[in-house]
ROTORMAR-26817 format. One line per 4 residues: number of its first residue (from 1); their letters; for each residue x, y, z of N, C-alpha, C, O. Coordinates in Angstrom, 1 decimal. Example, Ala and Ser with C-alpha at 12.3 -4.5 7.8 and 13.67 -1.06 7.14 Angstrom:
// residues 2
1 = as = 13.2,-5.7,7.8,12.3,-4.5,7.8,13.2,-3.3,7.8,14.2,-3.3,8.5 ~ 12.8,-2.2,7.1,13.7,-1.1,7.1,12.9,0.0,7.9,13.4,1.1,8.0
END
This chain:
// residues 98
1 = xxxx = 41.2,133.4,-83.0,40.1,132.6,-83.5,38.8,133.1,-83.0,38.6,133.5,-81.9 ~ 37.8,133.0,-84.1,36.6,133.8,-83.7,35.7,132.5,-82.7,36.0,131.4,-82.8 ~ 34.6,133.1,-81.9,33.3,132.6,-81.5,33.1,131.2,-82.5,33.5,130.0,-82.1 ~ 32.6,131.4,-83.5,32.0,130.6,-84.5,33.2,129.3,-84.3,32.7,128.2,-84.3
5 = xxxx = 34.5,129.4,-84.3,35.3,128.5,-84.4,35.0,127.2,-82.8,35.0,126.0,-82.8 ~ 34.8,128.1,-82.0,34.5,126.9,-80.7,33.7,126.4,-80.9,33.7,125.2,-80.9 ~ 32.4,127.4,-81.0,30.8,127.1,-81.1,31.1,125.6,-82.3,30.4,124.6,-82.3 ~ 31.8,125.6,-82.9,32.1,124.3,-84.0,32.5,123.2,-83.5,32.2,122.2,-84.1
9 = xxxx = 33.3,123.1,-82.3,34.4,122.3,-81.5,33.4,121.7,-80.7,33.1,120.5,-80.7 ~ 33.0,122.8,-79.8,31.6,122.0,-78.6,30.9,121.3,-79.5,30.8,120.2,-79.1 ~ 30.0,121.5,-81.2,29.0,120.7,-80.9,29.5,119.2,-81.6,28.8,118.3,-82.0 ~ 31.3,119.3,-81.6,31.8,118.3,-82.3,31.8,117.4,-80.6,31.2,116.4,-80.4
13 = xxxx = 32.4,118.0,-79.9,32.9,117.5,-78.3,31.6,116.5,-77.7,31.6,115.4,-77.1 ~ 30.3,117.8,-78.4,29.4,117.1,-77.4,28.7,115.8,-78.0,27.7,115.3,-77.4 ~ 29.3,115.3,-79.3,28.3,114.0,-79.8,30.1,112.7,-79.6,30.5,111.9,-80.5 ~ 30.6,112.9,-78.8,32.0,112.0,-78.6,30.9,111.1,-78.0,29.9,111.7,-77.8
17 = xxxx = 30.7,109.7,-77.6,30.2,109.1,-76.8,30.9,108.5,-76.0,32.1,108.3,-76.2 ~ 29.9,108.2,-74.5,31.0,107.9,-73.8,31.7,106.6,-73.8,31.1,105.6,-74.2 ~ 33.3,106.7,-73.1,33.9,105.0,-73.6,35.0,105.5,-74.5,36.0,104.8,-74.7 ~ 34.6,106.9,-74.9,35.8,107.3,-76.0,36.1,108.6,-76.6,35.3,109.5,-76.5
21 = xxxx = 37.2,108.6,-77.0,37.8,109.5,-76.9,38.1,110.2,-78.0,38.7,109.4,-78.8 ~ 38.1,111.6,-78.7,39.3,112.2,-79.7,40.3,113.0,-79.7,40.6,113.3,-78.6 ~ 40.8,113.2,-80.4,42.1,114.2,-80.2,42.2,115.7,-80.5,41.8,116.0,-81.7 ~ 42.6,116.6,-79.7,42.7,117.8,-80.2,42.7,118.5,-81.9,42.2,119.4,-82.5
25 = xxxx = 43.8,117.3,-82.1,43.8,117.5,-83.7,42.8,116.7,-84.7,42.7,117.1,-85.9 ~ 42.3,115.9,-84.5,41.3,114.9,-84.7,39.8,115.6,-85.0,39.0,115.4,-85.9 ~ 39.7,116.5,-83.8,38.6,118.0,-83.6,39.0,118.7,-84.8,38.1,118.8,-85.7 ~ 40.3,119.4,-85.0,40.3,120.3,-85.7,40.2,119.8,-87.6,39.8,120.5,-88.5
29 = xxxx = 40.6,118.7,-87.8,40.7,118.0,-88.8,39.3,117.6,-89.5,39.1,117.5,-90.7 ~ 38.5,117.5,-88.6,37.0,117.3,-88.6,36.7,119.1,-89.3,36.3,119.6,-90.4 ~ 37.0,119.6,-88.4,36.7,121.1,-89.0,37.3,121.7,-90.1,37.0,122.9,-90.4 ~ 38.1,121.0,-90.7,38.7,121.3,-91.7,40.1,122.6,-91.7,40.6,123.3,-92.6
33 = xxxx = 40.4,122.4,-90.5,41.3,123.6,-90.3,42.4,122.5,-89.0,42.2,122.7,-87.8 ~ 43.6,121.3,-89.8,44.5,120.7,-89.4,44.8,121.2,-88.9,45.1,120.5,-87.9 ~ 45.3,122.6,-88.6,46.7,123.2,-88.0,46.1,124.0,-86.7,46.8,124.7,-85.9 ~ 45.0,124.0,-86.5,43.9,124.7,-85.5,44.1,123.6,-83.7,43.6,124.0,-82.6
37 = xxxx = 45.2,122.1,-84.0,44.4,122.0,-82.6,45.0,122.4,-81.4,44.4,122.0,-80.4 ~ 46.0,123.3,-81.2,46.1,123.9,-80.1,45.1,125.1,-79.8,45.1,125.8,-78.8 ~ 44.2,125.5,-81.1,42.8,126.1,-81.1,41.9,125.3,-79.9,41.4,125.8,-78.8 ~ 41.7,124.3,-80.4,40.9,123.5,-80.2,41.3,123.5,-78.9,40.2,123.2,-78.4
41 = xxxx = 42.0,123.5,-78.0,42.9,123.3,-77.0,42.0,124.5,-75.7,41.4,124.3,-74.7 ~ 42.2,125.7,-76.4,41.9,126.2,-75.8,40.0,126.7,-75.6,39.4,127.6,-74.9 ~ 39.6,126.2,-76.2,38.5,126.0,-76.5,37.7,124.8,-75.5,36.5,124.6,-75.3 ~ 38.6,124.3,-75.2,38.6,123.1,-74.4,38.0,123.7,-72.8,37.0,123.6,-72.0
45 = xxxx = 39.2,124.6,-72.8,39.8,125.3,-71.6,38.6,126.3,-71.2,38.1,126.0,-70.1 ~ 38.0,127.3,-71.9,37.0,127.4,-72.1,35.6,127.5,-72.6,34.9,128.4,-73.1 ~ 35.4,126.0,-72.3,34.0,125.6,-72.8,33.1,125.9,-71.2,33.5,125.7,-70.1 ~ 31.8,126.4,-71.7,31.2,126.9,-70.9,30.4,126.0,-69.8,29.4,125.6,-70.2
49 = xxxx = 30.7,125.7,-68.6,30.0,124.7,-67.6,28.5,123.9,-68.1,28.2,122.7,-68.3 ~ 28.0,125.2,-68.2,26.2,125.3,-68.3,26.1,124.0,-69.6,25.4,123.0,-69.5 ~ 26.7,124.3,-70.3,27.2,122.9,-72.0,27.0,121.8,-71.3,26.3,120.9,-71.8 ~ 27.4,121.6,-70.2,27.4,120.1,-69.8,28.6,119.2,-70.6,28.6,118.0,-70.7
53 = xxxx = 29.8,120.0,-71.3,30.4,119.3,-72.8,31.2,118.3,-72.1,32.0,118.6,-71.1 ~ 31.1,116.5,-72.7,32.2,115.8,-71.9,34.0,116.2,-72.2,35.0,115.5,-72.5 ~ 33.8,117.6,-71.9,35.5,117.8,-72.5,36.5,116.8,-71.9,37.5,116.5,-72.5 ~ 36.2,116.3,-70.8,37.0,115.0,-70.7,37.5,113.9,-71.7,38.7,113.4,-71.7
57 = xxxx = 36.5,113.6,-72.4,36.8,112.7,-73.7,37.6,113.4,-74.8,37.4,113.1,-76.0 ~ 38.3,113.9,-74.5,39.2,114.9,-75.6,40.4,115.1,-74.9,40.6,115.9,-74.0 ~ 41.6,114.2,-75.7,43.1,114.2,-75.4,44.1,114.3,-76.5,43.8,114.1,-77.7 ~ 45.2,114.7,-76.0,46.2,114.6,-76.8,46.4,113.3,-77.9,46.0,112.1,-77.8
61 = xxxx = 47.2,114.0,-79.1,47.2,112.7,-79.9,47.7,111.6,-79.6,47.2,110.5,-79.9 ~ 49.0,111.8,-78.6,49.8,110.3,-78.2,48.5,109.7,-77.3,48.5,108.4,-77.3 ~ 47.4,110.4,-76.6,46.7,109.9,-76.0,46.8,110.4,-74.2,46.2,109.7,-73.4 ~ 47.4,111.3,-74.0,48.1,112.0,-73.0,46.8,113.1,-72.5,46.2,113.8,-73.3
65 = xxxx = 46.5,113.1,-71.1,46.0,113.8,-70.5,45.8,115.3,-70.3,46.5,115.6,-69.4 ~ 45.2,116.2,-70.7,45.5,117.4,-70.2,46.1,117.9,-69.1,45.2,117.7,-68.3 ~ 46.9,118.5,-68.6,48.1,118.7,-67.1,47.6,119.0,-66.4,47.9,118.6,-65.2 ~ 46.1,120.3,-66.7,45.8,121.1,-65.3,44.2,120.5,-65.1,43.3,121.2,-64.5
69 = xxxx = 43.9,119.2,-65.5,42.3,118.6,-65.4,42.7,117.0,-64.7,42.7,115.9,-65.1 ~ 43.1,117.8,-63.4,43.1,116.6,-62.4,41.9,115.6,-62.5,42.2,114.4,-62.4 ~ 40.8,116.0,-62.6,40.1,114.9,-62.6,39.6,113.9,-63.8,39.0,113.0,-63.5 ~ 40.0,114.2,-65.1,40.1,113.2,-65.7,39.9,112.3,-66.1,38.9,111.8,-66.7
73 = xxxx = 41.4,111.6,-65.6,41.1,110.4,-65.5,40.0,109.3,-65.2,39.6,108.3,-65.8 ~ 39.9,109.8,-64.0,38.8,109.1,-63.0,37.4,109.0,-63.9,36.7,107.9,-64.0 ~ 37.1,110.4,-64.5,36.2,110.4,-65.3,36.3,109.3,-66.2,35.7,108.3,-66.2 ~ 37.4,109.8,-67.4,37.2,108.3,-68.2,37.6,106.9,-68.0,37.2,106.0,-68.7
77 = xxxx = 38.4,106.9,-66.8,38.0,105.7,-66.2,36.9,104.8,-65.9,36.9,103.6,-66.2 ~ 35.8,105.7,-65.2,34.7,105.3,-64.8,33.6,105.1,-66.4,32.5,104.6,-66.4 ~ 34.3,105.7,-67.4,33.6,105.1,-68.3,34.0,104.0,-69.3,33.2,103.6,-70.1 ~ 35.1,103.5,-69.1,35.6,102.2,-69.3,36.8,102.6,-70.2,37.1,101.9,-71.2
81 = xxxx = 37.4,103.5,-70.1,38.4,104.6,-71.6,39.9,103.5,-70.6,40.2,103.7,-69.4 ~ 40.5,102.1,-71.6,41.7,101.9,-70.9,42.9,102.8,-71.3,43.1,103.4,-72.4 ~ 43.7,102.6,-69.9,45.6,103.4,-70.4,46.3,102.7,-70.5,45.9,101.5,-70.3 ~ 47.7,103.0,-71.0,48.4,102.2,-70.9,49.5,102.3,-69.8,49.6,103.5,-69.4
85 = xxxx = 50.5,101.5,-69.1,51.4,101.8,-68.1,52.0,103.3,-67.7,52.4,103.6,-66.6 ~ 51.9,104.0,-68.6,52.4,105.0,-69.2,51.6,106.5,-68.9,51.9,107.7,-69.0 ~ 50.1,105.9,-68.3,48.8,106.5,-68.2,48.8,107.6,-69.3,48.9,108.8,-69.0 ~ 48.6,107.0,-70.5,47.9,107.6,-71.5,47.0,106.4,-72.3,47.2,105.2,-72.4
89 = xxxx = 45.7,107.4,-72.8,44.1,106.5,-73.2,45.2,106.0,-74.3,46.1,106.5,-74.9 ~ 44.5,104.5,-74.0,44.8,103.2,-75.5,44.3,104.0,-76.6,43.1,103.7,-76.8 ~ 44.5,104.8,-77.2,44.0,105.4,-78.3,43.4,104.5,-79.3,42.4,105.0,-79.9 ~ 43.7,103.3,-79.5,44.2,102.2,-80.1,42.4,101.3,-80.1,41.9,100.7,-81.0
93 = xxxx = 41.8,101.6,-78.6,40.8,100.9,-78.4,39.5,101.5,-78.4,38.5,100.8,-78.5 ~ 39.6,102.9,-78.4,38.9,103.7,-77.6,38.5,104.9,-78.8,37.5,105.6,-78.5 ~ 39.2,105.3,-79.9,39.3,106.5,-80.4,37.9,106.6,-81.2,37.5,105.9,-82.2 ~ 37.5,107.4,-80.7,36.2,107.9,-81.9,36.3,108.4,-83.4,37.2,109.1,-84.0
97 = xx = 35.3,107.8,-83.8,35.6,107.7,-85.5,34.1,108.3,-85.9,33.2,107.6,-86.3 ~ 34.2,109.6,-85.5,33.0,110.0,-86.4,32.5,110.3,-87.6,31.3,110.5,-87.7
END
């Protein structure tokens, strides 16, 4: 996947507001290319610090955490993003509808 493909993702990432959340595939579906979100995935992975990008607000479709972004949660916690028992985001309350 070329440059231009992330550069598409961040400036989708960076208008999420906070409180809420989208989905990997949600990102790519916006972009017009459904089958792209483990693209989007890694795009995630690296987005560049300096961006400031809330890539935290960006989860799996069930609503499931990324594995190796220990801090997370806490993040969208602190911005009011609820889970359920299960500790995945309420998708249900929270999902961004841009």
């Amino acid at each position: 996947m070329n440059h231009g493909f992330f550069e598409q993702v961040y400036q989708i990432v960076a208008k999420i507001p906070e409180g809420q959340v989208a989905t990997y595939s949600q990102i790519a579906r916006a972009l017009e290319q459904p089958h792209n979100a483990r693209v989007v995935g890694w795009a995630m992975r690296q987005a560049p610090a300096d961006r400031n990008l809330p890539c935290h607000r960006v989860v799996k479709k069930n609503g499931e955490l990324a594995p190796a972004f220990t801090e997370q949660r806490a993040l969208l916690e602190n911005e009011g993003v609820p889970f359920d028992t299960r500790g995945r985001v309420q998708l249900t309350a929270c999902n961004w509808n841009q």
